[in-house]
Every structure is written in structure tokens, then in C-alpha cells.
TIMI-2910 file (N, C-alpha, C, CB; in pm, 1 decimal, decimal comma, always signed):
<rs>
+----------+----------+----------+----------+----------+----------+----------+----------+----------+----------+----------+----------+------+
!      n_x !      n_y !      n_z !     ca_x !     ca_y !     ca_z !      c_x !      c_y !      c_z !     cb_x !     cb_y !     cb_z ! resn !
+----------+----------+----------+----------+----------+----------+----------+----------+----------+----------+----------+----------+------+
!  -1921,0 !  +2099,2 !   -177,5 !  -1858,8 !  +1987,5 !   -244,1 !  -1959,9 !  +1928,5 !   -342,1 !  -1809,6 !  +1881,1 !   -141,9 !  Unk !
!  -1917,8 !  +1922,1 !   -455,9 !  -2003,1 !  +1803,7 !   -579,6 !  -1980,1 !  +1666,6 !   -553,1 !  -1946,8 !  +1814,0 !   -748,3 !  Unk !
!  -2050,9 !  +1620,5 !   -580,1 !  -2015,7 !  +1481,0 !   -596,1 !  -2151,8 !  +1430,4 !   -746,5 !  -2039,7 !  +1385,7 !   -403,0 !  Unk !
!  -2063,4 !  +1376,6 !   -819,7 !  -2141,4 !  +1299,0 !   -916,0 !  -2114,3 !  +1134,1 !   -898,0 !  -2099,6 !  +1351,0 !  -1067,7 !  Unk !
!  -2259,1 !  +1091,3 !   -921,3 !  -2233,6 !   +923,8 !   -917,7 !  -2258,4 !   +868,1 !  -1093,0 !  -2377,9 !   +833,2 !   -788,3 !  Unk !
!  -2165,4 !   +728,4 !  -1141,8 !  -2175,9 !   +717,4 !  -1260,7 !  -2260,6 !   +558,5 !  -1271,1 !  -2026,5 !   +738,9 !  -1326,9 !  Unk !
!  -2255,5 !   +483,7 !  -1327,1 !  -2294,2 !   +373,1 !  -1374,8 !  -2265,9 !   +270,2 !  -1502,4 !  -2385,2 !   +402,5 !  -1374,5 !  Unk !
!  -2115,9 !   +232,7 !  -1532,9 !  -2052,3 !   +201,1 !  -1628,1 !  -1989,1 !    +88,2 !  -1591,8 !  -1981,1 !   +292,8 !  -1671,7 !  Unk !
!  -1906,2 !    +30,6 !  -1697,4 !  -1868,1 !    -60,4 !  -1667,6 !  -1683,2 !    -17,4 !  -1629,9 !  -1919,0 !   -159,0 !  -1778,6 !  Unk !
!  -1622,6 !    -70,5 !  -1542,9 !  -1531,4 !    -11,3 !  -1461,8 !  -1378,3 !    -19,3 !  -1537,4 !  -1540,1 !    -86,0 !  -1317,8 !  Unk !
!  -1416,5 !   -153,8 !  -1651,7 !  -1284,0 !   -140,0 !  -1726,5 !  -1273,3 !    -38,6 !  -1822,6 !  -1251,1 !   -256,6 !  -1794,4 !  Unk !
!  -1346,6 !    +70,7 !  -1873,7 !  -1365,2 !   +165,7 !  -1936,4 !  -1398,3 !   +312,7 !  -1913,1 !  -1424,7 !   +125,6 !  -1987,0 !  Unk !
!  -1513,6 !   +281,1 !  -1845,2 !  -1630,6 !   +373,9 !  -1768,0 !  -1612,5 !   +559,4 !  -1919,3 !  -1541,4 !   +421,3 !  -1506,0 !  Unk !
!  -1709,6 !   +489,9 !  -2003,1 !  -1718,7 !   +550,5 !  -2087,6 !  -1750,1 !   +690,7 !  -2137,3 !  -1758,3 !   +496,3 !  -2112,4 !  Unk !
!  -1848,4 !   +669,3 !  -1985,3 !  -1941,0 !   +784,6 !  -1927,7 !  -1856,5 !   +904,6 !  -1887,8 !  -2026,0 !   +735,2 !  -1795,1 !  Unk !
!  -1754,7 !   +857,2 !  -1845,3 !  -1712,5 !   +992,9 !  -1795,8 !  -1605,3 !  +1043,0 !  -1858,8 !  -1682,2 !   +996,6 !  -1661,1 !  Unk !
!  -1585,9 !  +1170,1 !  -1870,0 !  -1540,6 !  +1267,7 !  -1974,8 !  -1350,2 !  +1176,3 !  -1942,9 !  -1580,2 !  +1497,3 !  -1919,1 !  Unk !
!  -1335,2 !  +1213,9 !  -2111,8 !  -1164,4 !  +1235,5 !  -2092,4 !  -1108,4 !  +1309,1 !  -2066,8 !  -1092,5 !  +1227,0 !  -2161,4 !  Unk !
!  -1105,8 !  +1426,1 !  -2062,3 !  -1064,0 !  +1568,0 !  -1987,3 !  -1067,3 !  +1559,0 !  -1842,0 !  -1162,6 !  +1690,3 !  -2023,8 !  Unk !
!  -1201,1 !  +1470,0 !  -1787,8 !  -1168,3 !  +1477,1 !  -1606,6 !  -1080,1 !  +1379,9 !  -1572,2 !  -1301,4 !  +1447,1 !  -1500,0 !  Unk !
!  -1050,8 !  +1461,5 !  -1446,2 !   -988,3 !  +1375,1 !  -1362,7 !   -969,7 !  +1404,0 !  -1195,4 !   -864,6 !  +1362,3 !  -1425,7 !  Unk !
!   -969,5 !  +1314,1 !  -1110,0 !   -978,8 !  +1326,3 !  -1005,5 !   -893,8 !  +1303,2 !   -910,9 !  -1050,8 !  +1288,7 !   -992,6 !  Unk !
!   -870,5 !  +1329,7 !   -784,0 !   -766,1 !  +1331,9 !   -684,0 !   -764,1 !  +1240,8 !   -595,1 !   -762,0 !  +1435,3 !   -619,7 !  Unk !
!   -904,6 !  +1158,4 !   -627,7 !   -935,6 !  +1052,5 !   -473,9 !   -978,4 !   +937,3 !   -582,9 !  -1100,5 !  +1112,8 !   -321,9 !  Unk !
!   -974,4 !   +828,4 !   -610,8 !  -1007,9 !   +735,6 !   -628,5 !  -1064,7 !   +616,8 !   -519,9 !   -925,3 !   +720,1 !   -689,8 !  Unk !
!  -1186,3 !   +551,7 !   -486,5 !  -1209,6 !   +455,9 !   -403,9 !  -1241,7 !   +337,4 !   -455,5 !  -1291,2 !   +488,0 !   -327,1 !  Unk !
!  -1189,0 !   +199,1 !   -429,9 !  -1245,7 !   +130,2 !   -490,7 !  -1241,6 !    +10,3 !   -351,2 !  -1181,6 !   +111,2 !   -642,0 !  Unk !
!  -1404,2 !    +22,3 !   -302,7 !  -1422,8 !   -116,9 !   -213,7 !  -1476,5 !   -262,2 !   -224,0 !  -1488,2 !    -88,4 !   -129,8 !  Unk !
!  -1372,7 !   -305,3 !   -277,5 !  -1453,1 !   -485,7 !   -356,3 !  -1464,9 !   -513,4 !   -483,6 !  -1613,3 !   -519,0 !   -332,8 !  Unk !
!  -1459,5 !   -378,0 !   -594,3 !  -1489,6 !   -412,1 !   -705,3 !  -1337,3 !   -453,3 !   -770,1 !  -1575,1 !   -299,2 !   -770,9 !  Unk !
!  -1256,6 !   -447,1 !   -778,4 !  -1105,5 !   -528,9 !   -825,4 !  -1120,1 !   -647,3 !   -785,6 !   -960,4 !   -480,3 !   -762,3 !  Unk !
!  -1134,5 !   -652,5 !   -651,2 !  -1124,9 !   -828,1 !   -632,0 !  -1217,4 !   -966,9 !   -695,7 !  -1150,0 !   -846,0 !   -484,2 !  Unk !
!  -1380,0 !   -859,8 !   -740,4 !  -1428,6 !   -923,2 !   -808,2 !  -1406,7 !   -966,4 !   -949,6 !  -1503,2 !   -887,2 !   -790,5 !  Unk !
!  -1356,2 !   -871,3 !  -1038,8 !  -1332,0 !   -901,3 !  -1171,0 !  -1262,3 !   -986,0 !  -1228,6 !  -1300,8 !   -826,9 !  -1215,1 !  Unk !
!  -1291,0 !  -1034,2 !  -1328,0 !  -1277,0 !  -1154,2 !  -1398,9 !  -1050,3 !  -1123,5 !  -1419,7 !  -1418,8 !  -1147,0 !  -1589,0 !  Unk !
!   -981,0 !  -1213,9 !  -1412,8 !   -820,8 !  -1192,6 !  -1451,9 !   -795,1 !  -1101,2 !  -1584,1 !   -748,1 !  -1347,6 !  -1484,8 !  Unk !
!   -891,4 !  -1192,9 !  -1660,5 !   -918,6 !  -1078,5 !  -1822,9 !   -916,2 !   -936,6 !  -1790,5 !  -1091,2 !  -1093,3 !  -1908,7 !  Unk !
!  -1009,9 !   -905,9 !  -1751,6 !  -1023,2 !   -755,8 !  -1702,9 !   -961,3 !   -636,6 !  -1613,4 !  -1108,7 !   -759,4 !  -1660,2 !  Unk !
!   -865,7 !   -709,2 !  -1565,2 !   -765,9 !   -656,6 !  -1424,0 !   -687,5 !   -509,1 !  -1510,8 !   -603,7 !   -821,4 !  -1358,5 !  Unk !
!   -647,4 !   -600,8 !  -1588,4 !   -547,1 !   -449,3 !  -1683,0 !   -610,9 !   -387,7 !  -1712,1 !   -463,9 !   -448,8 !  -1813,4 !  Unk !
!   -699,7 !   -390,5 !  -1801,9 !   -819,1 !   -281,1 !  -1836,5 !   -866,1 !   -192,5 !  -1711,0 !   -959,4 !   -363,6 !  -1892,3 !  Unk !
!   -877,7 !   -217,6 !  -1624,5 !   -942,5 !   -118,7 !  -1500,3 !   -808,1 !    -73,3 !  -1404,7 !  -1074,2 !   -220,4 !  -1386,9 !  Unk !
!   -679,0 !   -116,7 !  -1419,0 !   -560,8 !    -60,9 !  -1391,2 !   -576,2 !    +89,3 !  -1470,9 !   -435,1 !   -162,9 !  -1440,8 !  Unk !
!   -562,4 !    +12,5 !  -1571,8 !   -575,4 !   +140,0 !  -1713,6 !   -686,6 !   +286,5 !  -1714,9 !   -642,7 !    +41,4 !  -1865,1 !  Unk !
!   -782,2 !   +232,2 !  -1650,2 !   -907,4 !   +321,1 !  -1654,6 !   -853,4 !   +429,8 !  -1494,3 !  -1093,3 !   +197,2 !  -1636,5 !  Unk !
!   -858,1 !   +355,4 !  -1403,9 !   -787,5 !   +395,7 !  -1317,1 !   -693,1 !   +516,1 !  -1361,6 !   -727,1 !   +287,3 !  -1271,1 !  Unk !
!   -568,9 !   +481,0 !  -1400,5 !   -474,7 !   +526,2 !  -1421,6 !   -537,8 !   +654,3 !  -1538,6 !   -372,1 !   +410,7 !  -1457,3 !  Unk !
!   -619,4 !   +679,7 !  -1597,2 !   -671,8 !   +776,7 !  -1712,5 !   -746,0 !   +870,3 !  -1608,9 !   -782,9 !   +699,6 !  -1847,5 !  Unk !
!   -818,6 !   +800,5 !  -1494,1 !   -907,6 !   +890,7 !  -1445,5 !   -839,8 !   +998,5 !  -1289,7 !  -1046,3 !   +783,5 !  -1410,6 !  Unk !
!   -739,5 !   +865,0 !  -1231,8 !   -624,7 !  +1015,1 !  -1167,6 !   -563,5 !  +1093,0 !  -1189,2 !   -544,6 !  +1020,9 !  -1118,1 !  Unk !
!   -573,1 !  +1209,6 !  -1122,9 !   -514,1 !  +1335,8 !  -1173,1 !   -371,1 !  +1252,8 !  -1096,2 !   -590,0 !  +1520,6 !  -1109,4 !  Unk !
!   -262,5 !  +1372,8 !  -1117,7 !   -143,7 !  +1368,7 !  -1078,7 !   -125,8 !  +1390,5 !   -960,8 !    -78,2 !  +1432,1 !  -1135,7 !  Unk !
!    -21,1 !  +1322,4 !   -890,9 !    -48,2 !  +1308,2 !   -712,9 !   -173,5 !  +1254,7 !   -671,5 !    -47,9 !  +1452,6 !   -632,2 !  Unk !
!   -252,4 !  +1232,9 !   -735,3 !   -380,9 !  +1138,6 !   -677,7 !   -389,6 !  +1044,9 !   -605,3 !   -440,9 !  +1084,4 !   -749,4 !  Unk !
!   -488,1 !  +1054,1 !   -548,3 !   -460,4 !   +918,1 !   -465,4 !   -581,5 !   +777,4 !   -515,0 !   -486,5 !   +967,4 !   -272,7 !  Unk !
!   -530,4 !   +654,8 !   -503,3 !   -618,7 !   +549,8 !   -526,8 !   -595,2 !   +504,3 !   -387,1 !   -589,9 !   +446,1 !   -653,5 !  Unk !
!   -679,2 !   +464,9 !   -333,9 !   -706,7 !   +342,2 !   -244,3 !   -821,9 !   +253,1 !   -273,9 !   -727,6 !   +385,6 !   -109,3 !  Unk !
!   -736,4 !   +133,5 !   -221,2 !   -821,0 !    -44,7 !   -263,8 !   -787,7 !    -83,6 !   -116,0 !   -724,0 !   -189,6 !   -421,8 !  Unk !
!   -934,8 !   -151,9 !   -148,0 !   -956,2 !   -268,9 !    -81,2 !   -996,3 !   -429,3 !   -106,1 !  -1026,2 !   -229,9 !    -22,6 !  Unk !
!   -915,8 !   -493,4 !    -57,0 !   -959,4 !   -593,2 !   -132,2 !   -897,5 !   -713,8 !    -65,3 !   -925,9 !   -574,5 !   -277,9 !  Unk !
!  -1003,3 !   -873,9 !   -128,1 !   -985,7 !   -990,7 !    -69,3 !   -889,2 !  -1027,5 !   -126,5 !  -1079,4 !  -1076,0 !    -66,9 !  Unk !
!   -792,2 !  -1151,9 !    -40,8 !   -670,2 !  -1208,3 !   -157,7 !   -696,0 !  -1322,8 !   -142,7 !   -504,1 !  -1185,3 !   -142,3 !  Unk !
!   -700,7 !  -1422,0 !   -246,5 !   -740,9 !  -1596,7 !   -281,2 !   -557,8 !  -1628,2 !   -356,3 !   -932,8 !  -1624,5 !   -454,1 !  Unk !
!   -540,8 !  -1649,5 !   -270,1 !   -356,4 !  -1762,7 !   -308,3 !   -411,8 !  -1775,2 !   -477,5 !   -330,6 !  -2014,3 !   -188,5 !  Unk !
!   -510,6 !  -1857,1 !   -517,6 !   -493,8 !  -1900,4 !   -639,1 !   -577,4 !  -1825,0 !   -751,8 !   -520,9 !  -2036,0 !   -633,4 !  Unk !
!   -540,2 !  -1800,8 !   -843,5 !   -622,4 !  -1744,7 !   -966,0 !   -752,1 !  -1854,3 !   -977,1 !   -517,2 !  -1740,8 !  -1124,5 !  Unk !
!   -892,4 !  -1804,0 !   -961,2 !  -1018,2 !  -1878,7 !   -933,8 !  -1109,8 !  -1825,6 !   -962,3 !  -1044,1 !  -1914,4 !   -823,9 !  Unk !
!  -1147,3 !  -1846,1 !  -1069,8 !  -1290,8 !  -1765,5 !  -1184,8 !  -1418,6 !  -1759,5 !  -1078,1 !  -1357,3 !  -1898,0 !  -1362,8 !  Unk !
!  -1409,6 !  -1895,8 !   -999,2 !  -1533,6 !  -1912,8 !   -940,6 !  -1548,1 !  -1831,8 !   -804,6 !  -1555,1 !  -2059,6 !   -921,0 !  Unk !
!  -1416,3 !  -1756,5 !   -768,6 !  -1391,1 !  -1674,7 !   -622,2 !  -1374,6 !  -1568,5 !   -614,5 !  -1298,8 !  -1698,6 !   -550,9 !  Unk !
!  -1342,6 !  -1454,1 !   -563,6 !  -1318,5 !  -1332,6 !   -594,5 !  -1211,0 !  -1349,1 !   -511,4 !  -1418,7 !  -1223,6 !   -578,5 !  Unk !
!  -1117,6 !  -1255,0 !   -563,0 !   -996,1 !  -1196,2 !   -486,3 !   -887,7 !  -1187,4 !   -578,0 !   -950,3 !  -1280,9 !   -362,3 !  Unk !
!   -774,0 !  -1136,7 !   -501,6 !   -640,2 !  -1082,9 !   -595,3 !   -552,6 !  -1200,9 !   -518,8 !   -571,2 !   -881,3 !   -570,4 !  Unk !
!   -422,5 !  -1148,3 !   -588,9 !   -312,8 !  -1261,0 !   -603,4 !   -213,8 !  -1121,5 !   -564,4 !   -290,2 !  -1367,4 !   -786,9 !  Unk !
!    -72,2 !  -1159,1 !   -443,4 !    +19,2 !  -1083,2 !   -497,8 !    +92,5 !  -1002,5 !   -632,2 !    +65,4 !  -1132,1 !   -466,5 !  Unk !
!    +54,4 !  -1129,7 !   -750,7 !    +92,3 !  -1072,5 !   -855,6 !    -21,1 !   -954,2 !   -919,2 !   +124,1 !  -1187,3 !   -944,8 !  Unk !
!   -130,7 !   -961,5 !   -861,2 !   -252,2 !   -828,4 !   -890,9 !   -204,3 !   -722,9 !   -821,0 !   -419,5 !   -851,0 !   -833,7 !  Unk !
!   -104,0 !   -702,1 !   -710,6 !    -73,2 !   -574,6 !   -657,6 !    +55,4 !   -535,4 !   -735,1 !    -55,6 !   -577,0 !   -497,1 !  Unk !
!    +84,5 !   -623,3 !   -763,1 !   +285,4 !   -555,3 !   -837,4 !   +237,8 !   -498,1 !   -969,3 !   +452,7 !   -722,7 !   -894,2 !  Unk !
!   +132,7 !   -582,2 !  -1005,2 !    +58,1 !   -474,3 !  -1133,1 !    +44,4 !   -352,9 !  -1091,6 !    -93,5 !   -507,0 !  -1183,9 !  Unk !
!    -47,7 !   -310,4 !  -1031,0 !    -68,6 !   -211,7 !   -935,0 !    +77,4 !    -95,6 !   -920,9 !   -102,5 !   -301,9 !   -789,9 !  Unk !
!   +171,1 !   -173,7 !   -897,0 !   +237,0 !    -71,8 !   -850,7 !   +334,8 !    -48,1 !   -961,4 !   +293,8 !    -95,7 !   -715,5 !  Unk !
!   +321,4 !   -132,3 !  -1045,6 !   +404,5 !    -98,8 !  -1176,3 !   +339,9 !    +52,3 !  -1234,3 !   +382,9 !   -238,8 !  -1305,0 !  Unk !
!   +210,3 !    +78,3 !  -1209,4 !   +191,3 !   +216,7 !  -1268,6 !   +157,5 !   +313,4 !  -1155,9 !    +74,4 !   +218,8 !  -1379,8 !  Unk !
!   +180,9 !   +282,5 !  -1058,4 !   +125,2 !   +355,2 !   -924,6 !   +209,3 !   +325,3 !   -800,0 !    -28,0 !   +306,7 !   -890,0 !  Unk !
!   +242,5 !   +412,2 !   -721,5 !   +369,9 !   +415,9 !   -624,2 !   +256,9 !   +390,3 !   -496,5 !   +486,0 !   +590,8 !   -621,4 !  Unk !
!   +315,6 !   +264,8 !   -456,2 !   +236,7 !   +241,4 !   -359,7 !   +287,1 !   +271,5 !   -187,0 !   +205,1 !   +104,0 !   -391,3 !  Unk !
!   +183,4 !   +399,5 !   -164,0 !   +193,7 !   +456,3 !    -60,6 !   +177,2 !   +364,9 !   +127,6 !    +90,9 !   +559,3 !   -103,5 !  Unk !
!   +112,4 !   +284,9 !    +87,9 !    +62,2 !   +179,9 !   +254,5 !    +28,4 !    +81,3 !   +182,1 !    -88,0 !   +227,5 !   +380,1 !  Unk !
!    -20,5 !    +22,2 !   +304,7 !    -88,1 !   -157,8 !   +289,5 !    -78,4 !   -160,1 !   +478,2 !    +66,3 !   -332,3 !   +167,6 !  Unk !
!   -203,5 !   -240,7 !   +487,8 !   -265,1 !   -242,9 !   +559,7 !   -342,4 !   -403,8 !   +566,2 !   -325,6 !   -126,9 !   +540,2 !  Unk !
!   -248,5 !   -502,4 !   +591,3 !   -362,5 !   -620,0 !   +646,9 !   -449,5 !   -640,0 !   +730,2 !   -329,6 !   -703,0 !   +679,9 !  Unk !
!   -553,9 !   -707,0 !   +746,5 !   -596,6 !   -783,8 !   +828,6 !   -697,1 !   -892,5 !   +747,3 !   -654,9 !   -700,5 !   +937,1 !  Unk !
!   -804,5 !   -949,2 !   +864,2 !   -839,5 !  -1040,8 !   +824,2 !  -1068,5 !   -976,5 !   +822,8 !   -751,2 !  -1180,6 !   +937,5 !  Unk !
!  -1092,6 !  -1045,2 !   +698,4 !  -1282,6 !   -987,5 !   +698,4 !  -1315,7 !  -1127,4 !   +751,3 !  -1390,4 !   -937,7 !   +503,8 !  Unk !
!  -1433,8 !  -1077,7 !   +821,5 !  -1554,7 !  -1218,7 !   +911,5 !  -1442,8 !  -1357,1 !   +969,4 !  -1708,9 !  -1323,4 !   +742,0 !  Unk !
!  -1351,2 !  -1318,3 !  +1000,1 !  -1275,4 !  -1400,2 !  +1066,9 !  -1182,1 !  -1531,7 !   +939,2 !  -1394,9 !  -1468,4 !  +1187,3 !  Unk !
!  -1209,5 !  -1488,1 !   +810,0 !  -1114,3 !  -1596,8 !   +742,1 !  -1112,8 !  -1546,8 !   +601,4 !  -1169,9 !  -1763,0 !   +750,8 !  Unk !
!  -1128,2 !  -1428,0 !   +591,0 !  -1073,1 !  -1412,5 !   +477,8 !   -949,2 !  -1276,5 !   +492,4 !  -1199,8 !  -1390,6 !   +373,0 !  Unk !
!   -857,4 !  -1313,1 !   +403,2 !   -757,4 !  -1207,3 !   +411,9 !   -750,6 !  -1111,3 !   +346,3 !   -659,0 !  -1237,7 !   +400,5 !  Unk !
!   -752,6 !   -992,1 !   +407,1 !   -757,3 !   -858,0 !   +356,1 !   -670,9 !   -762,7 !   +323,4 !   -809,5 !   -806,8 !   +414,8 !  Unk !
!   -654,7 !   -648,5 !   +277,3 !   -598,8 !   -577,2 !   +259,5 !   -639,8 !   -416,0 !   +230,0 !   -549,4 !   -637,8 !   +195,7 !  Unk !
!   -605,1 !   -322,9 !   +266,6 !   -626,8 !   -166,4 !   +242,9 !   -480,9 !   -129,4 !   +173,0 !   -659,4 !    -68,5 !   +404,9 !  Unk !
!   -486,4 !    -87,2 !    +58,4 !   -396,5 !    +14,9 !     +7,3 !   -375,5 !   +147,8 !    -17,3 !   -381,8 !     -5,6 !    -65,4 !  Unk !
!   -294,7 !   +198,5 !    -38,0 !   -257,2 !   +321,4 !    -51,6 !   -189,6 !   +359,5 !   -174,4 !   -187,5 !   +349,2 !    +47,2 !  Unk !
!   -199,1 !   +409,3 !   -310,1 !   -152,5 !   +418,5 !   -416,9 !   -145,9 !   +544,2 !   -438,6 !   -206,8 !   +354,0 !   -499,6 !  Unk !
!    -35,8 !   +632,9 !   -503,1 !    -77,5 !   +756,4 !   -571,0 !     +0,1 !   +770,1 !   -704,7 !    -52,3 !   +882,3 !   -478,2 !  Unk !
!    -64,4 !   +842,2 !   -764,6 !    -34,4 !   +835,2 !   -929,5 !   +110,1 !   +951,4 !   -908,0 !   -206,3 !   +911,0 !  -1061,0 !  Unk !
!   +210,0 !   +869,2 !   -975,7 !   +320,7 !   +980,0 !  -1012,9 !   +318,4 !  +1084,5 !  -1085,6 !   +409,2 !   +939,0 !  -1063,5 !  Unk !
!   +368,5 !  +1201,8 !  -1032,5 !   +453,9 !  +1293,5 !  -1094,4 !   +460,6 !  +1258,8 !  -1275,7 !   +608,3 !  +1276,4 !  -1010,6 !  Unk !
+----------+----------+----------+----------+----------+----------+----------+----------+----------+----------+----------+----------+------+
</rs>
């Protein structure tokens, strides 16, 4: 098995070729951190870098309110999500006893 590691910035990730693409996507924490500005842009990058039938899985914190100063998603950050990606699971619970979590399951359509 290969594995290459990159170092870019995630709403773009420039570095890596347009021709690839991959079957597994992981992303642990970095969505929930990014700024609201940036959410589509890394939907987008996402969506360029799965192959077909791919799979994405997220993880991530959810904050009720849109909050520059907090990290986390909003229900309306997952319906994004699934507007370009058929969302396979979801998986709650709760991290260090008070924050609310989530595991997803996404795969890129046909």
C-alpha cells in the first residue's frame, strides 16, 4: 500500500494533481474548524478529489450557532454535505462529556 502525505490548504489543496483521485477520504476535526467562508470551498475540493463510489467520512463537533470564535458545524453544514454527496450513516454521540458529536458516512455518486 502507498500512502502519500500532503500539506496545503484544504479549501483547494493545490498540491495535489487534478487527474487523482481517491476512494477513501478522512477528515477528523478539520471541517468543524473552518471559518463559514470556507465550508463550500472544501465541500468542493472534496468533491474534485473523490473518485466515484468513494467514500468520505467526517467527523465532527456541532455548535447550535454559527460562531467565528468556536469550532463546529450547524445542521445546515451537513445538508450541504449531502446536497453533493449521498449520505451513507451518522453516528452520534457525545466528546469529553459535553460536546456533541458526530461520525458520517458519505459517498460520492454514480
Amino acid at each position: 500500500m502507498k500512502v502519500d502525505f500532503f500539506q496545503d490548504d484544504v479549501t483547494n489543496l493545490k498540491t495535489i494533481s487534478i487527474s487523482i483521485t481517491y476512494d477513501l477520504i478522512l477528515d477528523i476535526g478539520c471541517f468543524h474548524g473552518l471559518p463559514q467562508r470556507d465550508r463550500i470551498k472544501y465541500i468542493t475540493t472534496v468533491n474534485r478529489l473523490l473518485s466515484q463510489n468513494g467514500t468520505f467520512l467526517l467527523y465532527v463537533f456541532f455548535n447550535e450557532q454559527v460562531d467565528a470564535n468556536k469550532p463546529g458545524v450547524t445542521e445546515a453544514d451537513i445538508i450541504q454535505f449531502s446536497r453533493v454527496f449521498n449520505q451513507i450513516s451518522r453516528l452520534d454521540g457525545v466528546e469529553r462529556d459535553f460536546l456533541w458529536s458526530a461520525w458520517f458516512s458519505f459517498q460520492k455518486p454514480v
